[in-house]
C-alpha positions in Angstrom: 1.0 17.8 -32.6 -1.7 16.8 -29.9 -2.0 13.5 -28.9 -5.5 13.0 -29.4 -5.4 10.0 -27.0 -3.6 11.6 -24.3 -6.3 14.8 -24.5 -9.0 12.0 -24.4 -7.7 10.3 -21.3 -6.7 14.4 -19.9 -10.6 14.8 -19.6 -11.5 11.5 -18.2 -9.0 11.8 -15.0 -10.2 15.4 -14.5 -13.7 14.0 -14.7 -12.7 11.5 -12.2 -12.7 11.7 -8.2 -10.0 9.0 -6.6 -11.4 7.8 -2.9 -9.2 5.5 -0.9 -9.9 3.3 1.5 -7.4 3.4 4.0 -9.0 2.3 7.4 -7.3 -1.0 7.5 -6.7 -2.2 10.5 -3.4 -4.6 8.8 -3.9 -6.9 12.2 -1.6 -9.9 10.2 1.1 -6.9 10.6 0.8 -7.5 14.4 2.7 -4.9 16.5 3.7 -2.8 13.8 0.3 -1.6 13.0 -0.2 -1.7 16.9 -0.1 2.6 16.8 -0.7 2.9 12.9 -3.1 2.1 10.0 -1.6 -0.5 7.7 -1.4 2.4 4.7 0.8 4.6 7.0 3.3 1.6 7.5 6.4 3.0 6.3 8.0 1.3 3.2 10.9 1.5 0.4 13.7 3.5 3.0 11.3 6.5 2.9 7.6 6.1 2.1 4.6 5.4 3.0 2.2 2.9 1.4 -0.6 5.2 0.8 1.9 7.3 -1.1 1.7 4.6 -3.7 -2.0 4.7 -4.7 -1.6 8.7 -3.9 1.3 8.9 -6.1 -0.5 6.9 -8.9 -3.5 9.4 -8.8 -1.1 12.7 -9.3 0.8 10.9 -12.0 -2.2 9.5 -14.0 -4.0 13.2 -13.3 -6.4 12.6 -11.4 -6.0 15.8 -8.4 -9.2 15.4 -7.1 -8.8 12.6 -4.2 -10.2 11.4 -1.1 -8.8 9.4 1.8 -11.2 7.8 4.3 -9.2 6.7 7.3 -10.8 4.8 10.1 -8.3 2.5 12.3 -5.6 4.3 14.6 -5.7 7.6 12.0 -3.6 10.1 13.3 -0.2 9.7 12.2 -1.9 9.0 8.6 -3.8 12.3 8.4 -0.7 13.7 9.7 1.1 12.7 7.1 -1.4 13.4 4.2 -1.5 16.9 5.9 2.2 17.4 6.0 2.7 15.6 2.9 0.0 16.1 0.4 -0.9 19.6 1.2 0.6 21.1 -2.3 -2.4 20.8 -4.9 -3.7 23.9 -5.5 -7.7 24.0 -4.2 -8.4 26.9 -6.2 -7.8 24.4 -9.2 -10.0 22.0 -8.3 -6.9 19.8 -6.9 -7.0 18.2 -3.3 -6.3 15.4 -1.1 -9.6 15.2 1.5 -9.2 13.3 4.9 -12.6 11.6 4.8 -12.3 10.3 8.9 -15.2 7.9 10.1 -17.6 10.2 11.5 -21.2 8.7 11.9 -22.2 11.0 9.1 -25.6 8.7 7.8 -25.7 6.6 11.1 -24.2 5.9 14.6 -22.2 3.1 13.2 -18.4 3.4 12.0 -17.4 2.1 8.7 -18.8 -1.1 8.4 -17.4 -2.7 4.9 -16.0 -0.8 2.2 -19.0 -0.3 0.7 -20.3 1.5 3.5 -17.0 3.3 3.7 -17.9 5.0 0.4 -21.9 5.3 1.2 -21.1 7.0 4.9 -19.6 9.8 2.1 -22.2 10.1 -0.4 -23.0 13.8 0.4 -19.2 14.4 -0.4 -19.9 12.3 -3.9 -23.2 14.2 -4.8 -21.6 17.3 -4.1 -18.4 17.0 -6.3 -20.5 15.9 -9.0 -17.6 13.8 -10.9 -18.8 11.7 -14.0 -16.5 9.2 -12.6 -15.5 7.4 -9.1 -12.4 5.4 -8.6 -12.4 3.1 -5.3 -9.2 2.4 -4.8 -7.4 0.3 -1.6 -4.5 2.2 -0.1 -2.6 -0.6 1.5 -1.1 -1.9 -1.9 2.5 -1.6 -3.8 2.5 -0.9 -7.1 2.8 2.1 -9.8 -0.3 2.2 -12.0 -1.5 4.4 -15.1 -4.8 4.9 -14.0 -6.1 6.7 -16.9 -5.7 3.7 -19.2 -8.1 1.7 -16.8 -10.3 5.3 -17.2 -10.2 5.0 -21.2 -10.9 1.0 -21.0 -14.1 1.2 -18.5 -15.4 4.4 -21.1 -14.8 2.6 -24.4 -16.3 -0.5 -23.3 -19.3 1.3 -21.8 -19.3 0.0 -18.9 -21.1 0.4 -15.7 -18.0 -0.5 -13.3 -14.6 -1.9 -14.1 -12.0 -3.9 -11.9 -8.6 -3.9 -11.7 -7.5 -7.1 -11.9 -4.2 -9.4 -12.0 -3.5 -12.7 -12.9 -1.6 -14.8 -9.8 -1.2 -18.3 -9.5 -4.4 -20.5 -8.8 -2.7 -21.6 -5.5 -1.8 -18.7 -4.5 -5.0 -17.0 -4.7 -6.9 -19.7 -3.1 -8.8 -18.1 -0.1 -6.6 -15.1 -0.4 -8.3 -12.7 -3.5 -11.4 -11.9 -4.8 -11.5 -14.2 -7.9 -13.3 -13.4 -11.5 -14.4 -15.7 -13.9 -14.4 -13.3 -17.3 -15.1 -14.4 -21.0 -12.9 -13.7 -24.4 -13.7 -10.4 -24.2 -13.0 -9.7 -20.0 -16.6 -9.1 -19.5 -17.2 -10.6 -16.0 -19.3 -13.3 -15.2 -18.8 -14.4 -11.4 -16.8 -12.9 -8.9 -16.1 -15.4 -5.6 -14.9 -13.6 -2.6 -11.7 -15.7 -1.6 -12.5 -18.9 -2.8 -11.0 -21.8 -1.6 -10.9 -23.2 -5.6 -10.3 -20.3 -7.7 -11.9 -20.6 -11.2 -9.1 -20.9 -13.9 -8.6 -18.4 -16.7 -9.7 -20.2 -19.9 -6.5 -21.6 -21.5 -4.3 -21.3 -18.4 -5.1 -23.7 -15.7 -2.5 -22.1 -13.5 -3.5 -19.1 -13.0 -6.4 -17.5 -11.8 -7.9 -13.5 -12.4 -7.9 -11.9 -8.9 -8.8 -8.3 -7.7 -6.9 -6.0 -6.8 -9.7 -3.9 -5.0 -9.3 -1.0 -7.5 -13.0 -0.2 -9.3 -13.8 2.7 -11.4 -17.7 3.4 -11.5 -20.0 6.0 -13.3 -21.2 7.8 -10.6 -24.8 7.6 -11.2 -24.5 4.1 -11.5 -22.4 4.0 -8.1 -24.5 6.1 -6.0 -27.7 4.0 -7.0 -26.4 0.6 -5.8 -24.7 2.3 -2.8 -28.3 3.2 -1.4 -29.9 -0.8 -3.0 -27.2 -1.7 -0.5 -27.8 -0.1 2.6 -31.5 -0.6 2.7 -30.3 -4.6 2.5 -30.2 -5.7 6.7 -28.8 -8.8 5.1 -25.7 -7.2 3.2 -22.4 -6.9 5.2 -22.1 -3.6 2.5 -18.7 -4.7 0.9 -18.0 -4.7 -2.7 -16.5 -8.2 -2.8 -18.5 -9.6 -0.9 -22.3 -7.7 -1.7 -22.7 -5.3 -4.5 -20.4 -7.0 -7.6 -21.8 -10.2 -7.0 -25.6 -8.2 -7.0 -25.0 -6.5 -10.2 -22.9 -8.8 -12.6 -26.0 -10.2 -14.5 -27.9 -7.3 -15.4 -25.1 -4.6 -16.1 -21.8 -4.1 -17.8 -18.9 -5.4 -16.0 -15.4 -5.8 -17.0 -12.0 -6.4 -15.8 -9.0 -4.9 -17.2 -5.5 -6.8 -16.2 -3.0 -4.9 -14.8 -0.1 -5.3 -16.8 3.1 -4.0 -17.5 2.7 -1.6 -20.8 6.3 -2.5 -22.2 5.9 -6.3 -21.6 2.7 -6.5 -21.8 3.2 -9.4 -18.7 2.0 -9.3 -15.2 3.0 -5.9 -13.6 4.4 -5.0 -9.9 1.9 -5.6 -7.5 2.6 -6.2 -4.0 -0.2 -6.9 -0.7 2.5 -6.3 1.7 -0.7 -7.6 4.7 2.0 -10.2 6.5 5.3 -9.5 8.2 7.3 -11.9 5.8 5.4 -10.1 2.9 6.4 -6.6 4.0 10.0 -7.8 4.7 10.4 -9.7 1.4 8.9 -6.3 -0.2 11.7 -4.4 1.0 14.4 -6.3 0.4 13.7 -6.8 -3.2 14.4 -2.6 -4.0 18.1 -3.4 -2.9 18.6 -5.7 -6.5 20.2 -4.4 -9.1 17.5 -3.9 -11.4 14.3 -4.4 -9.0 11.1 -5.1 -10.3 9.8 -1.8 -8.7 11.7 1.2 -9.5 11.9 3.9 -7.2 14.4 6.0 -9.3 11.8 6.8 -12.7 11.7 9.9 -13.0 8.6 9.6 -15.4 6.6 8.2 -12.3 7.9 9.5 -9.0 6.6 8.3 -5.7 5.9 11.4 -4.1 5.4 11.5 0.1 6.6 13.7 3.1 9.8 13.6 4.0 11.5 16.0 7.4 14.5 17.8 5.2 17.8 16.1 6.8 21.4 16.1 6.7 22.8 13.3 4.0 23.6 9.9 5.1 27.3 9.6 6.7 29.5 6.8 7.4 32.3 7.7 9.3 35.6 6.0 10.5 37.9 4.0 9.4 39.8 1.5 11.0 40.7 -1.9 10.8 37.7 -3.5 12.9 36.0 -0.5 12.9 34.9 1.0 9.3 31.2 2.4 8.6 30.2 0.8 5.2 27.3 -0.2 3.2 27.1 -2.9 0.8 23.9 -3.9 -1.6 22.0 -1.1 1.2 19.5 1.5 0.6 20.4 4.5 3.5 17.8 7.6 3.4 19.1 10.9 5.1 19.8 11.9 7.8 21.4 8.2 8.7 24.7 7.7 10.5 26.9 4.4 10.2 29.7 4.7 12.9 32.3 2.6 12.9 29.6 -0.6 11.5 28.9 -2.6 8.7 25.6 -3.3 6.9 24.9 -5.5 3.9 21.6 -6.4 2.3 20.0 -3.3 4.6 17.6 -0.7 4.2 17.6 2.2 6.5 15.2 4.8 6.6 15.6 8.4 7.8 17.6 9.4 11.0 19.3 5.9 12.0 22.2 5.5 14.0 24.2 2.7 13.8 27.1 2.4 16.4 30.6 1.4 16.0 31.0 -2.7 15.5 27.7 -3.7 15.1 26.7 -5.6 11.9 23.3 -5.7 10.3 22.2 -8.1 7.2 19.2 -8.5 5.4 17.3 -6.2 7.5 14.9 -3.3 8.0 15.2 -0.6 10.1 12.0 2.0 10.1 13.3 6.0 11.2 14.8 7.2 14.5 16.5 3.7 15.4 19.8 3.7 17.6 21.8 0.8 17.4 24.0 0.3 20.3 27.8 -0.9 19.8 28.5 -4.4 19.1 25.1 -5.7 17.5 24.6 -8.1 15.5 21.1 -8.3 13.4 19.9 -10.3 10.6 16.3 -10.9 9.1 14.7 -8.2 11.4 12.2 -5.6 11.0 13.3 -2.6 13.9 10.4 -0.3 14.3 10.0 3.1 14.6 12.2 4.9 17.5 13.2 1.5 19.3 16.9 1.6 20.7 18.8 -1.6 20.6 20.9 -1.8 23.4 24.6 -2.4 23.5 25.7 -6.4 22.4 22.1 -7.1 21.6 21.7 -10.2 19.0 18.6 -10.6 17.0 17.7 -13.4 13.9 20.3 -15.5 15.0 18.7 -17.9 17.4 15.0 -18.4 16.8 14.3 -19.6 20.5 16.2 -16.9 22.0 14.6 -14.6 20.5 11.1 -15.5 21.1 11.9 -15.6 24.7 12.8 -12.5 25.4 9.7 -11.3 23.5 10.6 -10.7 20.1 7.9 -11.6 17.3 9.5 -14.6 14.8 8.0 -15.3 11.8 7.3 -18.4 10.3 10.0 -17.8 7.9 12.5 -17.0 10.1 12.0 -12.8 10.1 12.2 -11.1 13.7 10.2 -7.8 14.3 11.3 -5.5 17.0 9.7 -2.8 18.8 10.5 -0.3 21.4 7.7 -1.9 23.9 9.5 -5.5 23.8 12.9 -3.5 25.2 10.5 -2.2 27.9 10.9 1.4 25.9 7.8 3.1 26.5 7.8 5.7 23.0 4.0 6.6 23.4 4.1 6.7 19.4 1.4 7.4 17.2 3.5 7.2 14.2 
């Protein structure tokens, strides 16, 4: 028996076209966005986190998606290329690399609304019922066609994805709403310093999430009210929900999780200590965010590769693993890690030792290193007896980045490695 539901929902997602915004430049990520956009930082032993909001469009089917990139662009189109190549055109299924290109002025994108207006030819021409704005620098696994079902049967004009943090921690870091009984929004502050309350819970606070689903129509119209404004810095935070919350139908619809009906994953992985703490929470037992559901796989690009090997074994000289995530194509010779994520083609040499750590593809990590709390980056080679999170001061002097809690990110630059990356 059909699931009348499900065949309602099935024609709202293929009504639907997904754009992500994923020109950030993630500057609070410092030297590791220094050759990438912050939604091609790699992620999770093997992903990128575009492939998250990607990966939630294909599972909630919608196949109809565009990616406007901006910032440093080239190993993310070269990954959405590589990677996200397979839906069949002929079917009305793509992923579209939307680059900044001038098209309705000289200027690039100037806010994310703009983002969306510099592409309203694109939108006029697909002709969707439905537009989904949706960030591509967040982690999380979402069911967009329940948001779909909640903006249509509420009739209304836009809808945000929203969830519920702690007052304090929101404070000058989301977009806050203040909603009634019935979600309908009311005032939306662009990173207030005092976030308004939800009624009945002085603790917490309704934040966005930077996700909106508009009727197209409806979209396109304030889109153009917008960019005649000389006033407007053409942002949807900042300019057009603000504009358009008295006089039209605005809702928010909490993200939560459908078994527990409690707040659901959701990580802004924007600082080095986020993006670190991110990683290391996969290698729990049971993590919050599970990378092994098969009902909602994280899709992305992935080089095919050898498995992971850990060879020798000798008394002071055994390659192991313990509470790790290793991808393929890895090689642990002769060393020890603990509390360690790996992603593809590492090589770790005999007696080194690395804890709590990250370490992004194509590192070599010479013999007798020790590493703790570090983020290696992309293609860096640690030389021979190198120490790294032990001694804060040490570290900073010879160039490394330290966090204020302590994590250490290394790139191939601060060994005077010149890789010439642009991945």
């Amino acid at each position: 028996m059909v699931d009348m539901n499900q065949r309602f929902i099935s024609r709202l997602t293929k009504d639907t076209f997904a754009l992500i915004l994923a020109g950030g430049k993630g500057s609070r990520l410092h030297e590791l966005t220094g050759w990438r956009a912050k939604p091609s930082v790699y992620f999770g032993g093997k992903f990128r986190i575009i492939d998250f909001p990607l990966s939630n469009c294909v599972n909630s089917g919608i196949r109809q998606i565009g990616v406007a990139t901006q910032y440093k662009a080239h190993s993310l189109i070269q990954h959405l290329v590589q990677g996200w190549g397979q839906l069949n055109y002929n079917l009305g299924e793509f992923v579209e690399v939307l680059p900044a290109s001038q098209r309705t002025s000289e200027a690039w994108y100037k806010g994310t609304a703009d983002a969306v207006y510099q592409n309203i030819d694109i939108l006029r021409a697909r002709a969707p019922k439905y537009i989904m704005v949706l960030s591509g620098d967040h982690i999380y696994k979402m069911d967009y066609g329940e948001m779909l079902a909640y903006h249509v049967e509420n009739e209304a004009d836009m809808t945000v994805s929203c969830i519920e943090v702690p007052v304090e921690e929101a404070a000058g870091a989301f977009g806050v709403m203040t909603i009634d009984e019935n979600f309908r929004v009311k005032r939306f502050d662009e990173k207030p310093k005092h976030p308004t309350p939800l009624p009945g819970d002085p603790s917490l606070t309704m934040a966005s999430m930077g996700n909106y689903i508009f009727n197209t129509e409806f979209l396109i119209e304030q889109l153009l009210k917008d960019a005649e404004d000389p006033e407007s810095e053409h942002d949807f935070g900042k300019n057009i929900i603000p504009s358009i919350i008295e006089n039209h139908n605005i809702f928010a619809h909490p993200f939560r999780d459908p078994k527990t009906n409690k707040r659901a994953y959701w990580r802004d992985v924007g600082t080095l200590d986020a993006f670190w703490e991110a990683n290391m929470e996969l290698i729990a037992v049971e993590p919050e965010l599970n990378l092994y559901d098969e009902d909602w796989p994280i899709l992305t690009h992935q080089v095919q590769l050898p498995p992971a090997k850990f060879v020798l074994n000798e008394n002071n000289r055994c390659g192991t693993a313990t509470e790790s995530m290793v991808s393929g194509g890895c090689i642990v010779s002769g060393a020890r890690l603990h509390r360690t994520i790996l992603f593809s083609s590492v090589h770790v040499h005999s007696y080194s030792y690395i804890e709590d750590s990250v370490v992004l593809p194509g590192v070599d990590v010479g013999r007798h290193c020790h590493i703790r709390r570090a983020i290696i980056d992309r293609g860096c080679k640690v030389p021979e007896g190198t120490t790294i999170g032990l001694n804060r001061q040490e570290d900073i002097e010879r160039g490394f980045r330290v966090t204020e809690n302590g994590v250490v990110l290394v790139t191939a630059e601060m060994f005077g490695q010149k890789l010439h990356s642009t991945s």
